[in-house]
C-alpha positions in Angstrom: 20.3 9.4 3.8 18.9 7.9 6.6 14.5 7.8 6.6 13.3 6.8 10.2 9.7 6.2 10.4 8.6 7.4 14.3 5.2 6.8 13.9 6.0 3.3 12.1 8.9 2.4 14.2 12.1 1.2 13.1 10.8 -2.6 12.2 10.1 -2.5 8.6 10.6 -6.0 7.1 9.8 -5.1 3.8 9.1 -1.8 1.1 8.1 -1.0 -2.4 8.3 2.3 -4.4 6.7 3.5 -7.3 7.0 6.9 -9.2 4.4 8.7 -6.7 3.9 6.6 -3.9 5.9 4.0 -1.4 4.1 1.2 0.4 5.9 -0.5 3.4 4.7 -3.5 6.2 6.6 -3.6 9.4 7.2 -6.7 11.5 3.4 -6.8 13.1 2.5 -7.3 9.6 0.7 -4.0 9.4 0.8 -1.8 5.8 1.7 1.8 6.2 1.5 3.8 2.5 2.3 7.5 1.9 2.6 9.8 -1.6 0.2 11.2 -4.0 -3.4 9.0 -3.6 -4.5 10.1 -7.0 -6.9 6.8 -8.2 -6.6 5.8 -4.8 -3.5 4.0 -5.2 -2.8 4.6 -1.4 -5.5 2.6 -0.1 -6.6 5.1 2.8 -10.4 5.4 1.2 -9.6 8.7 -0.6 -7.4 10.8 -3.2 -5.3 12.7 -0.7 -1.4 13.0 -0.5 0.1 11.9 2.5 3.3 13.0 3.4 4.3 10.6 5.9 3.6 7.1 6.4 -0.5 6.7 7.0 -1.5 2.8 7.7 -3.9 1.6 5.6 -6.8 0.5 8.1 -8.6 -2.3 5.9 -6.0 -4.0 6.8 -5.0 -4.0 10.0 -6.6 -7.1 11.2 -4.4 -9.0 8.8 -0.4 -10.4 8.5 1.0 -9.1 5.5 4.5 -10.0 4.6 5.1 -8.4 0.9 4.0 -5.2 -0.5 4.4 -4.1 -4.2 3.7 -0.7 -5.5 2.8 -0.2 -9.1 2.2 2.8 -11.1 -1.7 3.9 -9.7 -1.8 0.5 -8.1 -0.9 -1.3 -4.7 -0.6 -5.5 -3.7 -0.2 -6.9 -0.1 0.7 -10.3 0.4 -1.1 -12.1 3.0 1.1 -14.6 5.3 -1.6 -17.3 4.7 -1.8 -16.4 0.8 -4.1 -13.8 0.1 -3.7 -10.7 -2.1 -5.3 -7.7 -1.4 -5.3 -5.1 -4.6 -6.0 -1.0 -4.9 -5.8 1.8 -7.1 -6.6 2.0 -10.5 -7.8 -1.5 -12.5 -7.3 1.0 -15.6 -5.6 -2.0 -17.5 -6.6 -4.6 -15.2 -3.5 -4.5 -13.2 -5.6 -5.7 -10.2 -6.7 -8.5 -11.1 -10.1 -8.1 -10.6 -11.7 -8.5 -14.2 -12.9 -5.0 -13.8 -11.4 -1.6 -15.4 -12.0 1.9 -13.0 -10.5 2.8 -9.8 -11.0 0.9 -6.3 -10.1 2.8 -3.0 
């Protein structure tokens, strides 16, 4: 079937679903997440579900080109090479060198 995204548009360039939630990044390189936030995995600064695609403000002043959506955990890929991490560092999925949940 068919998902269109009004409040995204139809420019997606690239998406990534996990078991509870989907990250995607449309063409203006802006990060739109949606699902269960449990651990904050959706990177909107809390541990609510959102039911449709909510963009993840931290990041709106950056490009991102690739998403990735683990388990309890979320990546964006930076045009210029930076990764940005969220969720739960539970087994250091992150990266970070820390173990608890960042939002």
């Amino acid at each position: 079937r068919l998902v269109n995204f009004p409040q995204v548009g139809n420019d997606i360039t690239f998406i990534s679903g996990a078991r509870f939630h989907t990250v995607a990044v449309n063409t203006a390189g802006r990060v739109y997440t949606w699902g269960q936030g449990n651990g904050g995995r959706l990177g909107q600064g809390d541990e609510m579900t959102y039911l449709l695609p909510t963009p993840v403000k931290s990041l709106l002043n950056k490009n991102i080109v690739k998403v990735a959506a683990g388990r309890d955990h979320t990546l964006a890929l930076c045009a210029h090479g930076d990764v940005y991490a969220w969720g739960s560092d539970r087994y250091g999925q992150l990266g970070i060198g820390l173990t608890n949940t960042n939002r």
